[in-house]
BALOBA-1460 file (C-alpha; in Angstrom, 3 decimals):
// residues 92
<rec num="1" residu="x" x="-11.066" y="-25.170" z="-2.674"/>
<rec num="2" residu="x" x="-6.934" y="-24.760" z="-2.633"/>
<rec num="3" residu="x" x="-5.081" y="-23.263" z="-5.240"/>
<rec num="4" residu="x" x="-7.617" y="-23.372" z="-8.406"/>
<rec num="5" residu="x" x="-10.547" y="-21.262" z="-7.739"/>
<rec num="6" residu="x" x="-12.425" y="-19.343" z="-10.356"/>
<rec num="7" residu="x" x="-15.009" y="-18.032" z="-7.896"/>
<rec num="8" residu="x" x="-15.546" y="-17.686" z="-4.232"/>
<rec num="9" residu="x" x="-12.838" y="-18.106" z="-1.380"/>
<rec num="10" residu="x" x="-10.526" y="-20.395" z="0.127"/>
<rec num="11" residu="x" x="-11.993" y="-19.511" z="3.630"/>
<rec num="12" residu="x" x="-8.943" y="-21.527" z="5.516"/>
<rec num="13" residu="x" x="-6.701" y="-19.522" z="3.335"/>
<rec num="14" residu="x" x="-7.961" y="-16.807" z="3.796"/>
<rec num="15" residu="x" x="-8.119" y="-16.494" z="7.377"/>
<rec num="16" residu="x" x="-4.315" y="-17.987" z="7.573"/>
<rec num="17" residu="x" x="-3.215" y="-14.918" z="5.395"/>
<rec num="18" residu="x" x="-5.211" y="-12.554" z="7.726"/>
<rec num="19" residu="x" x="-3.170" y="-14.396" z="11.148"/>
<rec num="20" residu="x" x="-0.231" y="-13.377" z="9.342"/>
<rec num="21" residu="x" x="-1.212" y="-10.098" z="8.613"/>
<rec num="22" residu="x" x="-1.863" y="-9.911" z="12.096"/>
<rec num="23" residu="x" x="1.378" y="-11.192" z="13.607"/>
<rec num="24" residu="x" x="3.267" y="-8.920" z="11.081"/>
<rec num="25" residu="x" x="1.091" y="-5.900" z="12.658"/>
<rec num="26" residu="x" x="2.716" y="-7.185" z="15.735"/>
<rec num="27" residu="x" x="6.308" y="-7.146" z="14.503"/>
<rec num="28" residu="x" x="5.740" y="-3.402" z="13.193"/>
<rec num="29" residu="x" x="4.705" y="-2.400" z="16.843"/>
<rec num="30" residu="x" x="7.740" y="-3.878" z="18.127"/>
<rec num="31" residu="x" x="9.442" y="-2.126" z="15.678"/>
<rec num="32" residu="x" x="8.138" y="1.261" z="16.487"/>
<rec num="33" residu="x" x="8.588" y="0.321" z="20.273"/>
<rec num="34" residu="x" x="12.356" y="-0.304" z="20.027"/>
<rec num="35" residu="x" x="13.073" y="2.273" z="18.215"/>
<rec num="36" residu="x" x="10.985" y="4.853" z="20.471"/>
<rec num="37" residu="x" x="13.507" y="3.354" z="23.332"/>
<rec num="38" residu="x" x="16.811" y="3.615" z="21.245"/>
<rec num="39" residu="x" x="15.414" y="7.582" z="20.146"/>
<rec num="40" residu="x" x="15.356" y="8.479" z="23.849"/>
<rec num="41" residu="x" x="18.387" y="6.589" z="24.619"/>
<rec num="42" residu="x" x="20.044" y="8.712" z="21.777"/>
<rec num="43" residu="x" x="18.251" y="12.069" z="23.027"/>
<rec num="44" residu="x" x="19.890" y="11.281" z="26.770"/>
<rec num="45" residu="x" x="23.385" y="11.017" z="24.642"/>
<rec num="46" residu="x" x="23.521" y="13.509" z="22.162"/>
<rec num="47" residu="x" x="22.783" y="17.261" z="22.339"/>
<rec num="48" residu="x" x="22.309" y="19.630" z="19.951"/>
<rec num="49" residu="x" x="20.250" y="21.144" z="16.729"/>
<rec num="50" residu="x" x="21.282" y="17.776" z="15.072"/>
<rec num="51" residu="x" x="19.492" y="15.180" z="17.535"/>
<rec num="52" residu="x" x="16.669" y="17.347" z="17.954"/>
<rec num="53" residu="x" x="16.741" y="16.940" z="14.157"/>
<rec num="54" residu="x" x="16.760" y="13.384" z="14.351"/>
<rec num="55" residu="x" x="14.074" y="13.015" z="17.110"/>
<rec num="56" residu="x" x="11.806" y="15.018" z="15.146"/>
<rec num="57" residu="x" x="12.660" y="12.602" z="12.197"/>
<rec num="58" residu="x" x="11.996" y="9.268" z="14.477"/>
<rec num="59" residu="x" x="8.735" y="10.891" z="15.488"/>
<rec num="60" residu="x" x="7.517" y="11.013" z="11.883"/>
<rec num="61" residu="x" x="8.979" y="7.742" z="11.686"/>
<rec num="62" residu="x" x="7.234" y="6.464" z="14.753"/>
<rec num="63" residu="x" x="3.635" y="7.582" z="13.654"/>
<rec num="64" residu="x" x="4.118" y="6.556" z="10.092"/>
<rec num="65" residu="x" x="4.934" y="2.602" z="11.880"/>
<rec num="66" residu="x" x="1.691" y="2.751" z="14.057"/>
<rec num="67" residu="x" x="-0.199" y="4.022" z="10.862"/>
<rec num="68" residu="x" x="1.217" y="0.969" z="8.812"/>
<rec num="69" residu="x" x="0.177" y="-1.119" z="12.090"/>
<rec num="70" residu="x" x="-3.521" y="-0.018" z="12.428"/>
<rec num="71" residu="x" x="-3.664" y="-0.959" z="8.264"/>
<rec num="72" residu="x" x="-2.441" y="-4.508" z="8.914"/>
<rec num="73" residu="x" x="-4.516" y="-5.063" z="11.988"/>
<rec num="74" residu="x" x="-7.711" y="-3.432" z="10.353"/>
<rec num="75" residu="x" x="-6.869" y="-5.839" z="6.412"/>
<rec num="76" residu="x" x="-6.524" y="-9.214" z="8.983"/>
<rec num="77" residu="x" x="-9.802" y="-8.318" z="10.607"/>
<rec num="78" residu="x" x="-11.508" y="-7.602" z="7.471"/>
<rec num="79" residu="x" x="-9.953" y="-10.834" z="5.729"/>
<rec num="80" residu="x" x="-11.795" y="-12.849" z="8.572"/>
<rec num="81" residu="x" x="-14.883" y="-11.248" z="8.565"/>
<rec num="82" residu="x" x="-14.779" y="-11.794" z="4.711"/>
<rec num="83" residu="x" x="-14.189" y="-15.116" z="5.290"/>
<rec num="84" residu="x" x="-16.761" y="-15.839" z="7.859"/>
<rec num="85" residu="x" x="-19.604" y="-14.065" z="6.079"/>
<rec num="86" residu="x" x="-18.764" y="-16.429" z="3.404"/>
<rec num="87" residu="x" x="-18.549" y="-19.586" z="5.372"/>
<rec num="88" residu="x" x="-21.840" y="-18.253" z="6.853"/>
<rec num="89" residu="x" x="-23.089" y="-17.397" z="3.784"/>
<rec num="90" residu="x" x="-22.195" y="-21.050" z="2.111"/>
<rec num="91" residu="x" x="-23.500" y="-22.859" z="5.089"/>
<rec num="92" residu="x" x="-19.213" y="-24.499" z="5.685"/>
């Protein structure tokens, strides 16, 4: 279908946009995993009301990055079960 549709789905497409949803979900976990390790690095190396401050802060931080991760993982399996109802669907 590529490029010009008016109706219906680029299945292909489709699914290659929800593997890169998926692999960006991956990066965000990665994200929230390093910087988990660097916040407790910091917390072994700084005392005080002001990295307590900023752990609380990365904590936020942390669950807002797995929320954003669950969202991409959930939108790439959605796209390919979109996608495969419609191949289904179409008989592809």
């Amino acid at each position: 279908m590529g490029g010009n549709l008016t109706d219906g789905m680029d299945t292909g497409r489709v699914k290659e946009v929800a593997g890169q949803l998926n692999t960006e979900a991956g990066r965000v976990g990665e994200i929230s995993s390093n910087g988990t390790s660097q916040a407790g690095t910091l917390k072994e190396n700084w005392l005080g009301p002001d990295s307590e401050q900023f752990g609380d802060a990365w904590s936020d931080a942390a669950k807002a990055l797995q929320q954003a991760q669950d969202a991409l993982q959930a939108y790439s399996k959605a796209a390919i079960q979109q996608a495969d109802q419609q191949e289904k669907g179409s008989g592809a």
